[in-house]
TINUKE-624197 format. One record per residue (C-alpha): residue in one letter; x, y, z. Coordinates in nm, 4 decimals, always signed. Layout:
// TINUKE-624197
  lummi         X         Y         Z
      A         X         Y         Z
...
***
This chain:
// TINUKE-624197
  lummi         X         Y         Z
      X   +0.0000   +0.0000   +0.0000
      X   +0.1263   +0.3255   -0.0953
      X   +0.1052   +0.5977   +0.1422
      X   +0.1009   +0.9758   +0.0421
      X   +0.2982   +1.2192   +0.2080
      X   +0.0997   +1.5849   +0.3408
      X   +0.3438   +1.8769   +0.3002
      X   +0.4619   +1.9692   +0.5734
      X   +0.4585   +2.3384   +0.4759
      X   +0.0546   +2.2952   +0.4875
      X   +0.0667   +2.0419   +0.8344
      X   +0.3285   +2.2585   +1.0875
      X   +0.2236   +2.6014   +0.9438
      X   +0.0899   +2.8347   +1.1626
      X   -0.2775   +2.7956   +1.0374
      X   -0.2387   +2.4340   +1.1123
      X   -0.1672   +2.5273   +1.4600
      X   -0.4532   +2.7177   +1.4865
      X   -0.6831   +2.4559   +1.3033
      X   -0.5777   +2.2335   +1.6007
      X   -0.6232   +2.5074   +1.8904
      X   -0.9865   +2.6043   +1.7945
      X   -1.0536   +2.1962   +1.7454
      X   -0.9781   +2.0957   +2.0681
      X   -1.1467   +2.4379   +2.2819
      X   -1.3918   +2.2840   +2.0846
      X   -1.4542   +1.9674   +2.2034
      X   -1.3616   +2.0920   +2.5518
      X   -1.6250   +2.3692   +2.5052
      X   -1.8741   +2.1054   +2.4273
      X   -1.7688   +1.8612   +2.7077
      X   -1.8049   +2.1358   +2.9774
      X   -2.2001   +2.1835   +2.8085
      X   -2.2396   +1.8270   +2.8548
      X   -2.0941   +1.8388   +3.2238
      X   -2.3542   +2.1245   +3.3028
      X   -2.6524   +1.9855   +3.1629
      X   -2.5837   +1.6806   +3.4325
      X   -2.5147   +1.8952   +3.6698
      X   -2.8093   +2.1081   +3.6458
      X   -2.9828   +1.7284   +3.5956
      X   -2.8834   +1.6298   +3.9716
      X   -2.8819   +1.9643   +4.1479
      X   -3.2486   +2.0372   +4.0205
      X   -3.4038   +1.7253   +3.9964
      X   -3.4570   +1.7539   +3.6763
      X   -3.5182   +1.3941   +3.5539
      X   -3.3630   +1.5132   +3.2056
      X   -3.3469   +1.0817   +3.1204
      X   -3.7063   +1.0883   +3.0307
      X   -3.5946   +1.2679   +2.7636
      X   -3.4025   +0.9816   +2.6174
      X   -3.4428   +0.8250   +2.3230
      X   -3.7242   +0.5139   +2.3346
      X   -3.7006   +0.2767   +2.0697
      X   -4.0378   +0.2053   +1.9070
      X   -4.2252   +0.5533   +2.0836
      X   -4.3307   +0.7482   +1.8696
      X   -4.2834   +1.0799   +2.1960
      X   -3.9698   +0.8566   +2.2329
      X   -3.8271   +1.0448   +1.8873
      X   -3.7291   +1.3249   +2.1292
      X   -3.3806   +1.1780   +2.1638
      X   -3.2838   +1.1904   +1.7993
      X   -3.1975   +1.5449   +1.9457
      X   -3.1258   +1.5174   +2.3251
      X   -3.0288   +1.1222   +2.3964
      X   -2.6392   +1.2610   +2.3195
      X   -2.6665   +1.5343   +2.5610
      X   -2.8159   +1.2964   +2.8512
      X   -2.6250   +1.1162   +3.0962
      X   -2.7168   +0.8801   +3.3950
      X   -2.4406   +0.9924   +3.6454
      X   -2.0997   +1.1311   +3.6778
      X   -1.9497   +0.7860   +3.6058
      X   -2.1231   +0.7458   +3.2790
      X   -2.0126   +1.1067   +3.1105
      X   -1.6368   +1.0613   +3.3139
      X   -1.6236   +0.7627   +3.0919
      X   -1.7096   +0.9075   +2.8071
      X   -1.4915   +1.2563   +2.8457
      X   -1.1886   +1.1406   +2.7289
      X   -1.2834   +0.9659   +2.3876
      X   -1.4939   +1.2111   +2.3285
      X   -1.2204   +1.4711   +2.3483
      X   -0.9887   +1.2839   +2.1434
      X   -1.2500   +1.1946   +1.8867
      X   -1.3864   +1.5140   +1.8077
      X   -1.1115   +1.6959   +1.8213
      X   -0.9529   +1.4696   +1.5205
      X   -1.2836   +1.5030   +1.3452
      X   -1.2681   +1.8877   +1.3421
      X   -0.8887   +1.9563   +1.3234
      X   -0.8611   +1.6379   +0.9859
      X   -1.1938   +1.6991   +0.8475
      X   -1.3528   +2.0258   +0.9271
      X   -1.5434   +2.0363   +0.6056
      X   -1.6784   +1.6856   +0.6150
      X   -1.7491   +1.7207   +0.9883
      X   -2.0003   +2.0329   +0.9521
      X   -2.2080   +1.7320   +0.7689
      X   -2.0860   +1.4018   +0.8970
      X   -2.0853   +1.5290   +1.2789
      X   -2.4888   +1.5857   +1.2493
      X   -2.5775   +1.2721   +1.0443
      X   -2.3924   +1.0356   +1.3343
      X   -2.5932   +1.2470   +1.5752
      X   -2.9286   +1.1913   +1.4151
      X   -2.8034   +0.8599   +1.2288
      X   -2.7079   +0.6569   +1.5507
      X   -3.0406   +0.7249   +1.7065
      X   -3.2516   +0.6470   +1.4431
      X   -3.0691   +0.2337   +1.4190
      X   -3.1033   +0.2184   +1.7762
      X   -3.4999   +0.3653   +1.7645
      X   -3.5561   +0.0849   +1.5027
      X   -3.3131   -0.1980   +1.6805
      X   -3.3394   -0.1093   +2.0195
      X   -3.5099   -0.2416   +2.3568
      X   -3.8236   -0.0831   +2.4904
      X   -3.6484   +0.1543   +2.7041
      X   -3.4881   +0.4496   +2.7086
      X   -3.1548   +0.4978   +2.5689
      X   -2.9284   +0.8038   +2.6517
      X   -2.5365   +0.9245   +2.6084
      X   -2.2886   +1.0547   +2.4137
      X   -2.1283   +0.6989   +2.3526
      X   -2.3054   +0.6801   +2.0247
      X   -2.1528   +0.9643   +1.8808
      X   -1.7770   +0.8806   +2.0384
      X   -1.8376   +0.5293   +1.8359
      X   -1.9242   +0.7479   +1.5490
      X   -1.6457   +0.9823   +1.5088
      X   -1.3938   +0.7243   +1.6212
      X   -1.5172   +0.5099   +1.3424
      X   -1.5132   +0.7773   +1.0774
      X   -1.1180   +0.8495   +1.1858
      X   -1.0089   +0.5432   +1.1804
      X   -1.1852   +0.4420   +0.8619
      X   -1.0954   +0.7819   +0.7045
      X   -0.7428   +0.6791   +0.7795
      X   -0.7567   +0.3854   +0.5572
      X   -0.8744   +0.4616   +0.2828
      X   -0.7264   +0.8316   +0.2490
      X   -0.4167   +0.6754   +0.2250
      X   -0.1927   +0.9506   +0.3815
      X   +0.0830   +0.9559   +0.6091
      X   -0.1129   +1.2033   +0.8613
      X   -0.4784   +1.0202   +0.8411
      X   -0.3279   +0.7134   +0.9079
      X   -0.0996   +0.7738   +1.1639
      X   -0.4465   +0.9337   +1.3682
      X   -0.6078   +0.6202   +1.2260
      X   -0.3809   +0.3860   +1.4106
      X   -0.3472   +0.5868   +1.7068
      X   -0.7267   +0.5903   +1.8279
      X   -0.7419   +0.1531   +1.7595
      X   -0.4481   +0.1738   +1.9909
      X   -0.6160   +0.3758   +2.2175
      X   -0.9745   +0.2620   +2.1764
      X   -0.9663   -0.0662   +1.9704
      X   -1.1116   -0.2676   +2.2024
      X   -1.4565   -0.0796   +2.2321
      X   -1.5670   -0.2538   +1.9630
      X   -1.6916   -0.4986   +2.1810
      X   -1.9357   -0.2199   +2.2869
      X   -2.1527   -0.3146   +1.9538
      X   -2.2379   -0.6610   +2.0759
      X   -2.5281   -0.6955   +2.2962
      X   -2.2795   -0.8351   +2.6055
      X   -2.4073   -0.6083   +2.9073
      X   -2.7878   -0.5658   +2.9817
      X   -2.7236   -0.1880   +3.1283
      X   -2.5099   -0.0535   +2.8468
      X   -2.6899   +0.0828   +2.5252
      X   -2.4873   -0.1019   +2.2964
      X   -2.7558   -0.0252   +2.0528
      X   -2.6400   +0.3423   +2.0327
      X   -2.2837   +0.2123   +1.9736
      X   -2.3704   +0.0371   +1.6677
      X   -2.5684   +0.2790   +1.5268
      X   -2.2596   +0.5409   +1.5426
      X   -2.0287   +0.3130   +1.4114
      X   -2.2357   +0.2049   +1.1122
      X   -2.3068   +0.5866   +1.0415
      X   -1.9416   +0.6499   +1.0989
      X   -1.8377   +0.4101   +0.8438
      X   -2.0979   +0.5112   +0.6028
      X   -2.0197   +0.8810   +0.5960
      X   -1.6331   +0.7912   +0.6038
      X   -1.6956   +0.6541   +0.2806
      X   -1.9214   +0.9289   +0.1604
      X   -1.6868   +1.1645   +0.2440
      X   -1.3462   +1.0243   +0.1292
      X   -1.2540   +1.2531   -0.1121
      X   -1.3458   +1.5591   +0.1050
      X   -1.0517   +1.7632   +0.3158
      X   -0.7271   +1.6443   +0.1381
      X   -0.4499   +1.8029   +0.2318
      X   -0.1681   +1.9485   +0.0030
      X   +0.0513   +1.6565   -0.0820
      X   +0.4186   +1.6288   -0.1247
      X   +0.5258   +1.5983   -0.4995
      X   +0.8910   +1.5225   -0.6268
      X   +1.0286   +1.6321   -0.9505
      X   +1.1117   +1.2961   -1.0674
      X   +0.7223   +1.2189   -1.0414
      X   +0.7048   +1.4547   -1.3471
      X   +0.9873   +1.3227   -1.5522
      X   +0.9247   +1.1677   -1.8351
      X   +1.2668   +1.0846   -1.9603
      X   +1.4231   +0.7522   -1.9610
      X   +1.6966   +0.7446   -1.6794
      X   +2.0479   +0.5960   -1.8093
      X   +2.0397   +0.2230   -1.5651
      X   +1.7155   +0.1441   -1.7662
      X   +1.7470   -0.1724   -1.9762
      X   +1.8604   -0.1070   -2.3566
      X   +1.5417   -0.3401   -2.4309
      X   +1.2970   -0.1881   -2.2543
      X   +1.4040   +0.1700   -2.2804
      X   +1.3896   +0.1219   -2.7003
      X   +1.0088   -0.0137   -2.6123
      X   +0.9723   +0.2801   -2.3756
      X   +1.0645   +0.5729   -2.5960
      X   +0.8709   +0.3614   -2.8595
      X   +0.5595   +0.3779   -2.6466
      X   +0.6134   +0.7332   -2.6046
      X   +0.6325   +0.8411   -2.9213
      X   +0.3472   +0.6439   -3.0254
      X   +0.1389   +0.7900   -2.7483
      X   +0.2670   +1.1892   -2.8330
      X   +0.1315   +1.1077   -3.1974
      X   -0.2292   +0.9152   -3.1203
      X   -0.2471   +1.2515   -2.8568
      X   -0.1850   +1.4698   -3.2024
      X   -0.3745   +1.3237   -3.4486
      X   -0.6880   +1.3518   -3.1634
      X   -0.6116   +1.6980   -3.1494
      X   -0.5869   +1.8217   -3.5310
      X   -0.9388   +1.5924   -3.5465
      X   -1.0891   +1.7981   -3.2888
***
């Protein structure tokens, strides 16, 4: 597999930097909402889970919108803090075109599988969303091709590999429902958005040299330069018949 190479005048420039800077306040910025809203959740009495998604419930559509946002304690958002940070911030700082479209069609995506798929009760946190955005970076890493996509690409199955055990209906508490719907909408709009947010790559000048260099075989530089020449005049009849 041959890997592409981002210029590095494009990755460590200044703008980069600051790519990367707004990126992460970010995700931060939206992890601090999310640690509010459960504050405000337990301090008031709130009840804010009711507001979960229910699969099958037609009122229970609500959570297309607000299941993400809902948590059901300090444990469960602690444990999804960190991934989220990591994930989101890759998503916006790698793909911050893609991500103004991909970001909301996890979101919505994810709920709707587990609405259709899921037990009758309700279903809430941002874990679908973290399997979303980790599965669109690490797929986005493979089949980009490039040096930096794939290193990020390797980095969060490193990190969070094994969660893919979290699609496979193994715990009776855990929503793993929501986990599989990310992760098929994260592979789904890695794919539809594969040729969006390339970076510059690095090109040599050999890549645009045409000429035969001197170690080439006699025999197959004679059927080179023959091919060549053949090709320059099929390329010049085409254009005096146009």
């Amino acid at each position: 597999m041959s890997l592409q190479h981002p210029d590095p005048r494009y990755t460590l420039s200044n703008r980069s930097k600051a790519n990367f800077s707004l990126a992460l306040k970010l995700s931060l910025g939206f992890l601090g909402f999310l640690w509010l809203i459960l504050a405000a959740d337990e301090m008031l009495g709130l009840r804010l889970g009711q507001f979960g998604l229910r699969p099958g419930s037609v009122t229970g559509l609500i959570g297309l919108v607000t299941a993400p946002l809902l948590h059901g304690g300090a444990g469960h958002l602690f444990s999804n803090s960190v991934p989220l940070v990591i994930s989101l911030t890759a998503m916006l700082f790698l793909y911050p075109n893609s991500a103004l479209r991909a970001i909301p069609m996890i979101w919505v995506g994810s709920g709707i599988i587990a609405w259709v798929i899921g037990r009758p009760s309700f279903h809430y946190g941002a874990s679908g969303l973290v399997y979303g955005l980790l599965a669109y970076v690490f797929v986005s890493g493979l089949i980009r091709k490039d040096m930096r996509s794939m290193a990020v690409a390797l980095m969060v199955w490193f990190l969070y590999g094994t969660m893919v055990w979290g699609v496979l209906p193994i715990r009776p508490q855990m929503s793993w429902e929501l986990h599989l719907g990310g992760a098929i909408m994260g592979v789904l709009t890695a794919i539809l958005f594969r040729n969006w947010d390339r970076p510059p790559m690095v090109r040599y000048d050999w890549e645009d040299d045409d000429s035969v260099p001197d170690w080439f075989p006699e025999e197959d530089k004679a059927r080179r330069l023959e091919s060549d020449s053949r090709s320059k005049s099929d390329t010049l009849r085409g254009t005096l018949r146009d």
